[in-house]
C-alpha positions as MATLAB code, in Angstrom:
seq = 'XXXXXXXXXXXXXXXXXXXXXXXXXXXXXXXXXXXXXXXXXXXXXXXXXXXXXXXXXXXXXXXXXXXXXXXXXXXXXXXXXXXXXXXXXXXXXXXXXXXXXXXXXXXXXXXXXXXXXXXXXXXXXXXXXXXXXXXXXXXXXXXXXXXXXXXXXXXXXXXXXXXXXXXXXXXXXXXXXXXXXXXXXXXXXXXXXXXXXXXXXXXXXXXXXXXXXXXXXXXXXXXXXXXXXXXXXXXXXXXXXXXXXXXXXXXXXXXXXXXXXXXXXXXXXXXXXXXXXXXXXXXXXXXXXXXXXXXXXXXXXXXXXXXXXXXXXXXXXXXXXXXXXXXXXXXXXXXXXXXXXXXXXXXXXXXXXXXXXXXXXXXXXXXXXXXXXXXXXXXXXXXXXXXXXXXXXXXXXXXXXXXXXXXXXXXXXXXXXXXXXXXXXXXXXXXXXXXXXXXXXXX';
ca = [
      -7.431    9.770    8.789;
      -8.940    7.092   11.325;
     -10.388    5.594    8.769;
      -6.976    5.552    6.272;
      -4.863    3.838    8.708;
      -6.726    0.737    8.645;
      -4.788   -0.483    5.815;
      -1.828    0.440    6.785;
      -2.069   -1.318   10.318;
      -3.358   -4.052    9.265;
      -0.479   -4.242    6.354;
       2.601   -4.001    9.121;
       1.016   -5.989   12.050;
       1.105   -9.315   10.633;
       5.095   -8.800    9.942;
       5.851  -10.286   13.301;
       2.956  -12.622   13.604;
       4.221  -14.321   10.475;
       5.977  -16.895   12.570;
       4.266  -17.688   15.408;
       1.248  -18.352   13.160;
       3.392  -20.512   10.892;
       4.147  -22.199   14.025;
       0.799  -22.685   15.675;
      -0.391  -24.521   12.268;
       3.037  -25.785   11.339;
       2.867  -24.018    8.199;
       6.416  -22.481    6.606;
       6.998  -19.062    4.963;
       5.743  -20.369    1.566;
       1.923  -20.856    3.388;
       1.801  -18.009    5.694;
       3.211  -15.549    2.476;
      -0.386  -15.930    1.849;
      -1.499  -14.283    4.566;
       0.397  -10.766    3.379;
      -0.952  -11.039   -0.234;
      -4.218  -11.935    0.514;
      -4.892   -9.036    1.898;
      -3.022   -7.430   -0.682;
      -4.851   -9.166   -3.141;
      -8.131   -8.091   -1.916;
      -6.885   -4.088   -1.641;
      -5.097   -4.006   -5.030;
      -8.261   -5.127   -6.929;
     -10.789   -3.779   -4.011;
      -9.553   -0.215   -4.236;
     -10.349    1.429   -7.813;
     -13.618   -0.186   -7.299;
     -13.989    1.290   -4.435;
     -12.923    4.521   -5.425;
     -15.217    4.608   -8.080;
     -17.881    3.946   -5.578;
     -16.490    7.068   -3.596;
     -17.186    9.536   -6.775;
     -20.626    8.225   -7.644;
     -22.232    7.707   -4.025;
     -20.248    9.622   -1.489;
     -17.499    9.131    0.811;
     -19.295    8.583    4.213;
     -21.299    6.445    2.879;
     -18.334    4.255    1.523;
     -16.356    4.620    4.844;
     -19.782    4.104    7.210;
     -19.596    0.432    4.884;
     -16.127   -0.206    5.148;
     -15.765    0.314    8.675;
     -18.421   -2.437    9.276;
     -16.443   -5.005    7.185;
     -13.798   -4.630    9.073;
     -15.326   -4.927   12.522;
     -16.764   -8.080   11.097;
     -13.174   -9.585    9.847;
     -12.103   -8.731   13.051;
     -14.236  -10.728   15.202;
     -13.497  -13.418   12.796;
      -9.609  -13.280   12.808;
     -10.217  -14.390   16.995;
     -10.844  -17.878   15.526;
      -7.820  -19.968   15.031;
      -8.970  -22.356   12.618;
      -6.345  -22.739   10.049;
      -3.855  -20.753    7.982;
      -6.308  -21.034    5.145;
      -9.365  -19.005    7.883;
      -6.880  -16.675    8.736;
      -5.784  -15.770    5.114;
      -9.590  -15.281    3.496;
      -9.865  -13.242    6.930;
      -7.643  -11.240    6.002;
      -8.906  -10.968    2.150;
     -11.884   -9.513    3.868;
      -9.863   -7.142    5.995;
      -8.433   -5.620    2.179;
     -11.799   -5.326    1.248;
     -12.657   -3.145    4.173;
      -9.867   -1.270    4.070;
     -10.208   -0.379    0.804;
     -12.510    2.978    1.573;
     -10.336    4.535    3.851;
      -7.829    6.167    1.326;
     -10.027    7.275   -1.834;
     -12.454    8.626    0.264;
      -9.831   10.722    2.533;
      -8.621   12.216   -0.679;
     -12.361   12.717   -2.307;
     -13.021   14.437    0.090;
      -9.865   16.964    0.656;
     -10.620   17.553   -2.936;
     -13.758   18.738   -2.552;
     -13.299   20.852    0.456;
     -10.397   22.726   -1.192;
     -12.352   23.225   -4.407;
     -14.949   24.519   -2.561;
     -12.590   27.199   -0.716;
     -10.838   28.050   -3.619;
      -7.749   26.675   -2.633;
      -4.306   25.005   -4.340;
      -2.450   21.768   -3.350;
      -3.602   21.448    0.333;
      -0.169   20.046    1.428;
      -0.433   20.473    4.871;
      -3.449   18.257    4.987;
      -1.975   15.535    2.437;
       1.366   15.381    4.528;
      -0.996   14.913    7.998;
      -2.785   12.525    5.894;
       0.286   10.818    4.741;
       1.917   11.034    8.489;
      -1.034    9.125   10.150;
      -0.594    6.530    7.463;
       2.694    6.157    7.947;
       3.093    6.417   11.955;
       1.085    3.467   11.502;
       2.612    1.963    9.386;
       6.144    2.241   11.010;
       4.899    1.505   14.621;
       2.825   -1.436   13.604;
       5.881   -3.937   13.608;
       6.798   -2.636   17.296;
       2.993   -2.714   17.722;
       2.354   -6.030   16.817;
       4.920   -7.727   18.889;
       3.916   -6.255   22.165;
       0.467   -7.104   21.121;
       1.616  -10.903   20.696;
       4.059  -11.134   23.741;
       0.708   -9.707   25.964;
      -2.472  -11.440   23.954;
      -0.721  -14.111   21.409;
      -0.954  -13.859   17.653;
      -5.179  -12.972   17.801;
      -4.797   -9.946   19.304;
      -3.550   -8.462   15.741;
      -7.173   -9.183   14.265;
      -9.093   -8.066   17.655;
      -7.363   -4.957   17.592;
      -9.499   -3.972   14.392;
     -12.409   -3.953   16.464;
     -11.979   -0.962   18.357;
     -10.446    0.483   15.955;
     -13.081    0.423   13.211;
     -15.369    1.621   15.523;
     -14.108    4.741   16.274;
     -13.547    4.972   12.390;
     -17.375    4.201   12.186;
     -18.271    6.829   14.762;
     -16.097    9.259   13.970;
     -17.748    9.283    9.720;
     -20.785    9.535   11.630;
     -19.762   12.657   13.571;
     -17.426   14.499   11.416;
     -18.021   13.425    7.813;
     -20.291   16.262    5.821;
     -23.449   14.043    5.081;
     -23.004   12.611    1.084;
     -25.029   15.247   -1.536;
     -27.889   13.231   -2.883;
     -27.420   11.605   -6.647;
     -27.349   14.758   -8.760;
     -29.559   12.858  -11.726;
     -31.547   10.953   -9.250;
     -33.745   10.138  -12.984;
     -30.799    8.994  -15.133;
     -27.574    7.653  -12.777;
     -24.883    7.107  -14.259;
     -24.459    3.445  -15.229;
     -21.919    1.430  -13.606;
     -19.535   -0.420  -16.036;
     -20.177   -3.805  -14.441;
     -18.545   -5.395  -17.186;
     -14.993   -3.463  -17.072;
     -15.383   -4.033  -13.179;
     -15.407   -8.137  -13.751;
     -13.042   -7.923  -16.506;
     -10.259   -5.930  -14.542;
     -10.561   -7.307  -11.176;
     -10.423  -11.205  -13.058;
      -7.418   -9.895  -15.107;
      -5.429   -8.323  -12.200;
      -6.451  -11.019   -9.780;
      -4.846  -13.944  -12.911;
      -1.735  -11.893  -12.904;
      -1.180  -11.557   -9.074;
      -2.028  -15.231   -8.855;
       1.196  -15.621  -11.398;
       3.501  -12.923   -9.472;
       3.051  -15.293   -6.407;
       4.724  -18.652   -6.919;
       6.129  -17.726  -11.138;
       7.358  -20.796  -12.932;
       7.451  -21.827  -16.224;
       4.551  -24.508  -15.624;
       1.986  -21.469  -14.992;
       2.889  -19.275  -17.421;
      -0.682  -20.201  -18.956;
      -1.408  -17.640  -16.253;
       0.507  -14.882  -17.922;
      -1.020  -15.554  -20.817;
      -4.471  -15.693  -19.946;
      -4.036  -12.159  -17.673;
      -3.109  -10.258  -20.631;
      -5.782  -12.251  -23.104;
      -8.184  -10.915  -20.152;
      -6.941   -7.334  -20.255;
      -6.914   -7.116  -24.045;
     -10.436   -8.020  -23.739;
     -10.909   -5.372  -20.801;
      -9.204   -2.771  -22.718;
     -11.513   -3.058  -25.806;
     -14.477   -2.924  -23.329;
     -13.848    0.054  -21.887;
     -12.707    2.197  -24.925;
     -16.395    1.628  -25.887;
     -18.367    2.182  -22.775;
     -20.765    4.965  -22.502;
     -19.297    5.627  -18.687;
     -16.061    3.390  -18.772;
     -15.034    2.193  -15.535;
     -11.629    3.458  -15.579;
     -11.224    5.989  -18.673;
      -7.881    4.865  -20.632;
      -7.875    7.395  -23.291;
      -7.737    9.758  -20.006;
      -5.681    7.858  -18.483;
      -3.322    7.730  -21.618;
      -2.993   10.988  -22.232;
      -2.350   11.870  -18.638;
       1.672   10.106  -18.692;
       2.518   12.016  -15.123;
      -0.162    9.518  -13.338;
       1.058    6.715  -15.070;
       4.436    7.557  -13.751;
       3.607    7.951  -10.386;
       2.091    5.295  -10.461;
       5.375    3.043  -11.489;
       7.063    5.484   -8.932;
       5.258    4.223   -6.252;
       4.929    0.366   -7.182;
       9.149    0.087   -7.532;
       8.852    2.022   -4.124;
       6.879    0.040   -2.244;
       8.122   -3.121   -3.613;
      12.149   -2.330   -1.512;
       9.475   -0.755    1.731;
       7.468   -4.178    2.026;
      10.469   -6.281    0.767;
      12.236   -5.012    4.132;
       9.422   -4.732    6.469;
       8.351   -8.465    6.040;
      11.523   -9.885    4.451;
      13.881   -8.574    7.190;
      12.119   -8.979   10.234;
      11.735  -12.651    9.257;
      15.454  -12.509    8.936;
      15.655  -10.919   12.357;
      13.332  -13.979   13.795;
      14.656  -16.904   11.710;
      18.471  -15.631   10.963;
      19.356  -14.171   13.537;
      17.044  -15.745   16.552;
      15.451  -12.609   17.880;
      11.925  -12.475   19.185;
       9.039  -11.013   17.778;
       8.723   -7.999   20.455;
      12.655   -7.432   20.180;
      12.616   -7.941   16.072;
       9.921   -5.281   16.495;
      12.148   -2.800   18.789;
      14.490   -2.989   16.186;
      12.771   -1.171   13.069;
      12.221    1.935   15.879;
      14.910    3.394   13.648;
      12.502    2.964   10.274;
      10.047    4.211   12.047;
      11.982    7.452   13.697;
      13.180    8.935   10.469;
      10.167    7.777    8.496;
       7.526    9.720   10.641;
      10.066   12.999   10.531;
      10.606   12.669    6.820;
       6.595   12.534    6.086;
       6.529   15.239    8.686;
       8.901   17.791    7.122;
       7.465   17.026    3.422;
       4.285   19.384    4.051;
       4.939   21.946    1.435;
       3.822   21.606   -2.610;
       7.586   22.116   -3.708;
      10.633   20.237   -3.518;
       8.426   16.945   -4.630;
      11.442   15.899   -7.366;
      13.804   16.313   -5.062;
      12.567   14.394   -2.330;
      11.729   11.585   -4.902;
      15.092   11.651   -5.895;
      16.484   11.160   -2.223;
      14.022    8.429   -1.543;
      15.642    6.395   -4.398;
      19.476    7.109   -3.931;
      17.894    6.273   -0.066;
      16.725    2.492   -1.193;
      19.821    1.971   -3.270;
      21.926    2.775   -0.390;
      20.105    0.240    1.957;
      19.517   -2.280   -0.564;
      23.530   -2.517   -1.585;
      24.111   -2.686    3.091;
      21.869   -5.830    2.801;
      24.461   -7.484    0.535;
      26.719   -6.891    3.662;
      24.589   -8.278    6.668;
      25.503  -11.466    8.097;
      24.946  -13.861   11.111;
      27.254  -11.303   13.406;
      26.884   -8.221   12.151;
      26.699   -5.201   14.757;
      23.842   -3.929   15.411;
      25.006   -0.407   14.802;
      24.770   -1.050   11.436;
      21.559   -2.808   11.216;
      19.817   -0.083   13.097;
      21.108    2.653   10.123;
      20.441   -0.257    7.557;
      16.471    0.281    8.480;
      16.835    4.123    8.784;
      17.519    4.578    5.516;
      14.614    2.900    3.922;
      12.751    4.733    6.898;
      14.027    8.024    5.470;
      12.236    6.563    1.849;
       9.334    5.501    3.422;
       8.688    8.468    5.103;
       9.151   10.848    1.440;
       7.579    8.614   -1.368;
       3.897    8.836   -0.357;
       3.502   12.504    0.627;
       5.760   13.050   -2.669;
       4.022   11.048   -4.786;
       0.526   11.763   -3.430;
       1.511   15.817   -4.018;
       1.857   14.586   -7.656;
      -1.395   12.603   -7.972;
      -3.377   15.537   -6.489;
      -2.220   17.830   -8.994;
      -2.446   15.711  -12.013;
      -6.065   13.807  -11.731;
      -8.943   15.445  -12.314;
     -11.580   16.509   -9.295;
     -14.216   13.980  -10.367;
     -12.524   11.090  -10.837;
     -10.012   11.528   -7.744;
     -11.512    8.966   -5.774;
     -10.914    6.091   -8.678;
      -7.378    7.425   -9.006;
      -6.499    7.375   -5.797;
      -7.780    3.937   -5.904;
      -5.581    3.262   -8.464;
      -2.491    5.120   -6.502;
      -2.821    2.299   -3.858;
      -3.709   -0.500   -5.896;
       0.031    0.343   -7.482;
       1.236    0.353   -3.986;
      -0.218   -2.912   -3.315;
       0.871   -4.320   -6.835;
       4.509   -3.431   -5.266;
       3.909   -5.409   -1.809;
       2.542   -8.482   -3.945;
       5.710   -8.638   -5.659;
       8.079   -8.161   -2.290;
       6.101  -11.269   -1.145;
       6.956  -13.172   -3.804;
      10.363  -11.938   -3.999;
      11.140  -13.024   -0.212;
       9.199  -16.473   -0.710;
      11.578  -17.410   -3.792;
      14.713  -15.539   -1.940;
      14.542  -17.612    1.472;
      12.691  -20.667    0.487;
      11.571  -22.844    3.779;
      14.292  -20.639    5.705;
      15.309  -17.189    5.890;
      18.816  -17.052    6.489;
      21.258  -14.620    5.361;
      21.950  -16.140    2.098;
      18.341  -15.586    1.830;
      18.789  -11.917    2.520;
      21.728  -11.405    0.572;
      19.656  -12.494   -2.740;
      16.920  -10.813   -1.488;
      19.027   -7.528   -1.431;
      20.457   -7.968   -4.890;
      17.075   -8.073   -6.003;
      16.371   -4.902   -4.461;
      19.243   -3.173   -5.616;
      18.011   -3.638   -9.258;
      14.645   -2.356   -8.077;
      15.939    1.013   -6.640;
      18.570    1.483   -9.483;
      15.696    1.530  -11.592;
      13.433    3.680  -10.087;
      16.409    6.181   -9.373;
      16.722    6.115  -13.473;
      12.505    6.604  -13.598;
      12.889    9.600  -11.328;
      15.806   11.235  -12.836;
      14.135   10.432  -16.265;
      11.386   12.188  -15.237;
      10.481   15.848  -17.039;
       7.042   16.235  -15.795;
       8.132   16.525  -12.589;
      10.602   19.721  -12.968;
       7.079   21.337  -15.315;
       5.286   20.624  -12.314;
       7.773   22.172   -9.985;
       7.548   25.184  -12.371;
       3.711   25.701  -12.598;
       3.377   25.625   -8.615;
       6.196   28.015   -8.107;
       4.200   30.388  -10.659;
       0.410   29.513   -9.038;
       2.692   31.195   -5.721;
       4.657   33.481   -7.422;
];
């Protein structure tokens, strides 16, 4: 868990440092957008190869590495260079980060395969509720850090914080088993590894400033991930297994599931808290005070989602949830009360809070032990495919300002978003088969 916030901090701390960074360097929201998807960047493409490093070598050994990148970034985010330092910082920081989640759920897999056990939802909603404690507080977090420290304080706080992630792998983690065919290893697909990460990274270079003028781009991602594709349907060991991955439609759902999520969760977390700075003239440490409500109900809602069942449900409520607070954006202005912006924020709390210990229940059950570190890899690099686009959907929403024109197209965006992912939910059969089987494995 120490280890799986990292990402998640580091994701929501930088909401309210957006502008006094932009500031400092005289840079506007288009430059210092860069700062969220480079990190984003770095994770999304960073964190299937990671995973697959998780199932082949170990977990400790992956987090005992990632920890150390991170301390690293984080001594390195205390010098205010530029905008352009600060963003390949925080490239680095995604690459760090990257261990924290595949290796959490490698090894929960293990341990409850080893004891015989089912879903161990209790753990994955823990797991989930660190995650997303940070996640919620880092906002309110990251302004008191500025008001106290300034804007550096939200890379030096990495620093302690990967080290207690470094000491407590050291302490706690079971030691890694050594390579089982220490002889004959299995051979890493180095070639699907380039081939993806070149393709995804062509594609997210398009999703952040589309135009007609760079659709080249486009083009050249999906000539990339033809090519990938015919690579890996005739590797030996393929670096991500497609005809697997194929066959196995309730992944590829929740994956969508939780890209369309997370694409309304980071569209609000960065897009409305510039808002709050810019529209309405708030300060980062009160912009931060006011997502307390997001963070409330989104800690209770991961906390009361501990239990195998109910997963279609609570996916359901999470979109209706995202609809409701995308169509109250439409209705925010320059004097609204701030009643209603408080509940605005609690209801895409309340989805916050359900869609990753729902849709994590789902990827558990579906992916296979061995490869669960490469899916869950996968599982955030979806997330982070989701936050890529948010950040490109506020940049071409707001423009140089973010007013509440800004936030009104912004919003209309969003209620397309959750409409659809309420259809992809409801759509959804696997989900009542899976409710079935578990209710049986009990039964």
């Amino acid at each position: 868990m120490a280890s799986a916030v990292l990402n998640p901090i580091n994701s929501t701390l930088i909401a309210v440092a957006l502008v006094p960074i932009g500031q400092s360097f005289g840079a506007g929201p288009g430059r210092t957008a860069w700062l969220i998807s480079a990190l984003y960047l770095a994770t999304a493409v960073g964190q299937p190869v990671v995973g697959l490093l998780v199932d082949r070598y170990g977990a400790r050994r992956v987090l005992l590495a990632g920890a150390s990148v991170v301390i690293v970034a984080g001594v390195a985010g205390m010098v205010p260079l530029s905008v352009g330092w600060l963003t390949g910082v925080r490239a680095v920081l995604g690459i760090g980060t990257c261990a924290g989640f595949p290796a959490a759920m490698a090894v929960l897999r293990r341990r409850a395969d080893a004891l015989g056990e089912g879903v161990p939802a209790r753990v994955l909603s823990l797991l989930s509720l660190s995650s997303q404690t940070i996640m919620v507080i880092g906002p309110t977090l990251g302004g008191v850090l500025i008001t106290l420290f300034g804007w550096p304080a939200i890379f030096a706080v990495n620093i302690p914080l990967a080290g207690a992630s470094l000491l407590l792998a050291i302490f706690w983690v079971p030691k890694d088993a050594p390579t089982r065919d220490a002889t004959k290893p299995k051979p890493i697909d180095v070639r699907g590894i380039a081939l993806f990460s070149l393709a995804l990274l062509v594609l997210l270079f398009y999703l952040m400033a589309p135009g007609i003028g760079d659709l080249w781009l486009l083009v050249a991602a999906v000539a990339i991930g033809a090519l990938f594709v015919r690579v890996e349907l005739r590797a030996q060991v393929p670096f991500i297994d497609l005809r697997m991955l194929a066959a196995n439609t309730p992944i590829l759902r929740t994956y969508l599931r939780q890209a369309l999520s997370f694409t309304a969760i980071y569209a609000i977390m960065f897009g409305y808290v510039q808002w709050l700075q810019e529209g309405r003239g708030f300060g980062e440490s009160v912009s931060g005070l006011l997502l307390l409500p997001m963070s409330a109900v989104a800690m209770c809602a991961a906390a009361l989602s501990g239990r195998p069942t109910g997963v279609r449900a609570r996916l359901v409520t999470v979109a209706v949830a995202l609809l409701g607070g995308s169509v109250a954006l439409l209705f925010v202005g320059d004097t609204t009360w701030l009643g209603f912006l408080l509940v605005l924020v609690a209801l895409f709390g309340l989805a916050q809070g359900l869609t990753s210990v729902a849709n994590q229940t789902t990827l558990y059950r579906e992916s296979p032990a061995e490869t669960m570190g490469t899916a869950s890899g996968l599982f955030r690099t979806a997330q982070y495919l989701g936050a890529i686009v948010a950040s490109t959907v506020i940049a071409q929403c707001y423009g140089v300002h973010a007013d509440s024109g800004g936030l009104h197209r912004l919003g209309t965006v969003l209620v397309v978003i959750s409409a659809l992912l309420l259809v992809v939910t409801i759509a959804d059969r696997g989900l009542k088969l899976a409710e079935r089987r578990e209710r049986a494995r009990q039964a």
